[in-house]
N, C-alpha and C positions, 0 to 999 in steps of 0.2 A: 394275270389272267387276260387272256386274249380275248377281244369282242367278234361276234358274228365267224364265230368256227365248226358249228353244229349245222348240218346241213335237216331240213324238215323233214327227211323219211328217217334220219337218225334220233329226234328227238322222238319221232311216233312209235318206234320200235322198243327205244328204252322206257316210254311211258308206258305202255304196255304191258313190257316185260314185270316192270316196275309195280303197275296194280296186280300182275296176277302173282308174282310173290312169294308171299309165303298163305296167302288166300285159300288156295287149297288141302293145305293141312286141316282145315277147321271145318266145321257144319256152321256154315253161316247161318244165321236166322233159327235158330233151332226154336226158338219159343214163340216162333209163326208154327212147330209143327210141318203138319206136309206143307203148309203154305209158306213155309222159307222163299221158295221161287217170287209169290209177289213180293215177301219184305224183303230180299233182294230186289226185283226193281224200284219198291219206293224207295228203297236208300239209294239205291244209280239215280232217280232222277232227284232226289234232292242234293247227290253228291252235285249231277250237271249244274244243278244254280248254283250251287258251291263253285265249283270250274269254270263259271261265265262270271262271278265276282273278281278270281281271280286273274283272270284273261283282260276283265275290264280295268283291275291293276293295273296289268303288263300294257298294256294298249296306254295311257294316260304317261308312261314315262316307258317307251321299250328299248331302255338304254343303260336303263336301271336294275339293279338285281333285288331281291327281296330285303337285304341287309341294308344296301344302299337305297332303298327309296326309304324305311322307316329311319336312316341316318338324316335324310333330306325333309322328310316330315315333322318328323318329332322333337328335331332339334341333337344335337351332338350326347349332350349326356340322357336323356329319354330315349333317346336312336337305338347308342350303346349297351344301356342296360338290355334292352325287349331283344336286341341281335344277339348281345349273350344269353337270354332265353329261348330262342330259336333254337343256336346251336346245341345247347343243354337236352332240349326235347330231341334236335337230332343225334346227337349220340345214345340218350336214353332209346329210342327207338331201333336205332343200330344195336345198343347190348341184347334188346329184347331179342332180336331175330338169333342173333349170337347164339342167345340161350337156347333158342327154338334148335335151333343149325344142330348145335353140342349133344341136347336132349334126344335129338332126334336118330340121331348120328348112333347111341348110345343104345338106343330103344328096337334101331332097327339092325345095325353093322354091327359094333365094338362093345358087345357089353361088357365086354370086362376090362377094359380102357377106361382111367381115370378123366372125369368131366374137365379137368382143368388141362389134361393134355389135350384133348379135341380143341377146347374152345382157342387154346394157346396156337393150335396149327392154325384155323380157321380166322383168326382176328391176325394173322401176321401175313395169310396170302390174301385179303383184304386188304391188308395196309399196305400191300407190295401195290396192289392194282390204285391205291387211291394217292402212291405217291407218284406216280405219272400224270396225273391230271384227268377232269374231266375228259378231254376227247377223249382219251384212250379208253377209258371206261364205257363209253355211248360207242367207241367202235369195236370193243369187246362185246357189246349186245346186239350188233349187226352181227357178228360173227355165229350166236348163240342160238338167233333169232331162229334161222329153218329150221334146226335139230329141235328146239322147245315147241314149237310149232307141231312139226311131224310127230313129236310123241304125245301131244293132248290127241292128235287127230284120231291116232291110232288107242288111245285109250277110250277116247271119246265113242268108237267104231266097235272095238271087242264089247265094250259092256253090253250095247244091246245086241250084238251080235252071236251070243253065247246063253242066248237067252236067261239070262240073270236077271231081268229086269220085272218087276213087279207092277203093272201100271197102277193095280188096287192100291196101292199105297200112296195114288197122286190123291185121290179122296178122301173122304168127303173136303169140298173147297168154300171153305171159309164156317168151319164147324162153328166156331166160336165169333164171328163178326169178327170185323177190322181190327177192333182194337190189338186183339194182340199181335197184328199184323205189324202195327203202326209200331207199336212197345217194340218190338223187333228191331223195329227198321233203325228210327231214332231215338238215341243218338249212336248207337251200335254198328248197327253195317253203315252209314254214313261215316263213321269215325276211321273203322275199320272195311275194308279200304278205301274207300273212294276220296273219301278229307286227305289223304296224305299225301297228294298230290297237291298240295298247297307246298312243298319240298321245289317241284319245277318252278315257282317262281325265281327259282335263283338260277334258274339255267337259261331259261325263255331268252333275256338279252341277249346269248351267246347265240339266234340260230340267223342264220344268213339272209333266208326270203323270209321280211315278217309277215309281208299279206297274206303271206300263207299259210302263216301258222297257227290263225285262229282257227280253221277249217281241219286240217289238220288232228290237232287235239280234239276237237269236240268227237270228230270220228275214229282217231284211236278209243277214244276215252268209249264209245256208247258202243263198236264191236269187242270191247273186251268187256266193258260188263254184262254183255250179252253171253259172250260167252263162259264166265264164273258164272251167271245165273244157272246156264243148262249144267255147267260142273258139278253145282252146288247140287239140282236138284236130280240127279243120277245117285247120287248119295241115300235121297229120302227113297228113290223108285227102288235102290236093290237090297238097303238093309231096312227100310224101314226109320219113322222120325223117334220113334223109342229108342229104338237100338244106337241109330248114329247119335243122339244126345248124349251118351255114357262112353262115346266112344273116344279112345284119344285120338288115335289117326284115321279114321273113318273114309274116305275116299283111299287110301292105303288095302284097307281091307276090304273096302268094293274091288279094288283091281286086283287081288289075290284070287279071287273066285273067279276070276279068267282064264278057260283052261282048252287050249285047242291042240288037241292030240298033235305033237312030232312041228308043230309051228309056235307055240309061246305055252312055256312051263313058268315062265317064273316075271309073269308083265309086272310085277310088284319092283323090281329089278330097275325098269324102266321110268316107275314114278317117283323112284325115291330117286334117282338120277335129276328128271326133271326138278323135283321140291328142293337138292342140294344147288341146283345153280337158278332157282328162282330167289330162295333166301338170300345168297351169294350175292347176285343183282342189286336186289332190296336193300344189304348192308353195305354195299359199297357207294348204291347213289345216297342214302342217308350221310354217309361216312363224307363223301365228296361236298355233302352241303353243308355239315359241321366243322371242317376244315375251310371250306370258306368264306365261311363265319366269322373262324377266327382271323384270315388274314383282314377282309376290310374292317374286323376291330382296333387289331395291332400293327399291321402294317407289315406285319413278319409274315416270311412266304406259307404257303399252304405245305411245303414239302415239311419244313422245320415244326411242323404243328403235327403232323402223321403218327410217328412214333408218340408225344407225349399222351395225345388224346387217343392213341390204340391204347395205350397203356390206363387209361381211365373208364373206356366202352369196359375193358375187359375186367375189370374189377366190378363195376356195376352190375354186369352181369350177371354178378353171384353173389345180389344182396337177397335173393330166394334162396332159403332152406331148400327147397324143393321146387320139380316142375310143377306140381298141383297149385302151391300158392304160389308162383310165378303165373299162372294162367289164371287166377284169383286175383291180383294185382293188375293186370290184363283187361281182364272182362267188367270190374267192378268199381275198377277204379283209374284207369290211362282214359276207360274208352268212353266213360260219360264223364269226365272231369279235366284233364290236362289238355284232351285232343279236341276237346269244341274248341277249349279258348286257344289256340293256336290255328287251328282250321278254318274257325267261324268268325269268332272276337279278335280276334289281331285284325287280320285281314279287311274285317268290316269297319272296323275303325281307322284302321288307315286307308280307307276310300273315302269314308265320309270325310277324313281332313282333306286326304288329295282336293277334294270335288270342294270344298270351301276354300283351300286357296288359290283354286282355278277362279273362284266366282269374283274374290277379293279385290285382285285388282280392276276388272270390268267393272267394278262397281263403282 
């Protein structure tokens, strides 16, 4: 693994890319109701303190990658166990999208195409992209970047432009008090997305200018939650928070109802386009951070790890009977359980040792 090969406008583009995802499939905050839009930004800004823990990581060792600072902290065999936990949740994170990708694939394209063929193409042009390495991946999402770009804008532009847009449904604002604002937010939309960005700690070493990469992040990181915020709540303004709650693909079917005589019949066309190469992104920098996992485990290259560990994403995959309880499994249980203590509790504990044996010797 090469050091300092990521240039700053290539890690802000994949970070990006990277939170918005598979983000858009979902009704964020749904049990905020119309007020999703505030529990999306409480979760943004409790994700940023989450993002300035980690930054405050990268900053105290930026030389170091995420595997390699809790190997330096914790000791070789405490290192090794928690780095094989890492990598665990990133492959597990990687199947989920897999499944997501496969289901979707299924629901909207192929429905009469067997789920294990999808998932089979989609986890082998993944592994093609994750057996070149990092760069090629980050300069795969330079490449991705204006086209993903251009079609939110323009999705962003029809919705209220076709007058589909319901303002009455931005009210009443704050029916119920905060609380269920808060219930929303944490540990939910923090977990999902914003925490998963604890992933770039393993990339951050590799970028070129670091002064400038704390500025950087914080401003990819706060105009992309900005912009899921306004995604998310285009969602509440054209169906409604009833409706989008029940719904599977709900910003799907907001953009179906776009309809401009003899210039776009079919902008649904367009988003399922965009959502295949945002999951794509999503599963391959997960995919790149579990492979790198395993090489400062073993010491065996990241290429020779591709193939075994696609072959294990892809069986995980399909420990769901079904996409219902695979999004039960999801919401109930990754996002207030497995994903704090990796997001929050890793990370916070290995600050606070960093920062005690900074003190130790001065002492």
């Amino acid at each position: 693994m090469g050091k300092h090969t990521i240039r700053v406008s290539e890690l802000m583009i994949c970070f990006s890319l990277f939170e918005v995802g598979s983000t858009t499939l979902f009704f964020i905050g749904s049990e905020a109701k119309q007020d999703a839009w505030l529990a999306m930004l409480i979760g943004a800004f409790a994700g940023l303190i989450l993002l300035m823990l980690h930054l405050s990581i990268y900053r105290q060792e930026p030389n170091l990658d995420l595997f390699q600072l809790f190997r330096r902290y914790t000791g070789k065999y405490a290192g090794s166990v928690l780095n094989l936990l890492f990598v665990g949740y990133f492959a597990y994170e990687t199947s989920r999208n897999l499944r997501d990708l496969a289901e979707i694939t299924l629901l909207t394209l192929l429905n009469r195409t067997p789920l294990w063929v999808v998932s089979l193409i989609a986890i082998l042009v993944v592994s093609n992209t994750v057996r070149y390495g990092y760069k090629v991946f980050f300069l795969m999402c330079v490449i991705l970047f204006p086209g993903m770009v251009l079609g939110y804008m323009i999705i962003s532009i029809l919705i209220p432009a076709t007058g589909i847009l319901h303002l009455e449904f931005f009210y009443p604002i704050l029916e119920n008090g905060w609380m269920p604002v808060f219930k929303a937010a944490i540990p939910d939309i923090v977990s999902f997305p914003f925490g998963q960005v604890v992933l770039f700690l393993v990339f951050y070493p590799h970028v070129r200018k670091v002064k400038k990469l704390r500025k950087a992040v914080i401003t990819a990181y706060i105009l992309t939650a900005l912009s899921l915020t306004f995604l998310n709540q285009l969602i509440v303004l054209v169906m409604g928070h009833k409706l989008a709650a029940f719904s599977t693909l709900p910003l799907l079917q907001s953009v179906q109802l776009v309809r401009l005589t003899e210039v776009f019949e079919r902008t649904d066309a367009l988003f399922i386009l965009l959502f295949f190469l945002g999951l794509g992104i999503k599963m391959a920098a997960f995919f790149n951070g579990a492979v790198i996992g395993l090489e400062r485990i073993t010491g065996i290259s990241f290429k020779k790890w591709t193939l075994p560990l696609a072959a294990l994403i892809y069986g995980i995959s399909f420990l769901s009977p079904n996409y219902t309880h695979h999004i039960i499994i999801g919401r109930d249980v990754s996002l207030k359980t497995s994903s704090p203590f990796f997001q929050v509790v890793l990370p916070l504990i290995l600050f606070v040792i960093m920062k005690i044996k900074k003190i130790k010797p001065a002492s």
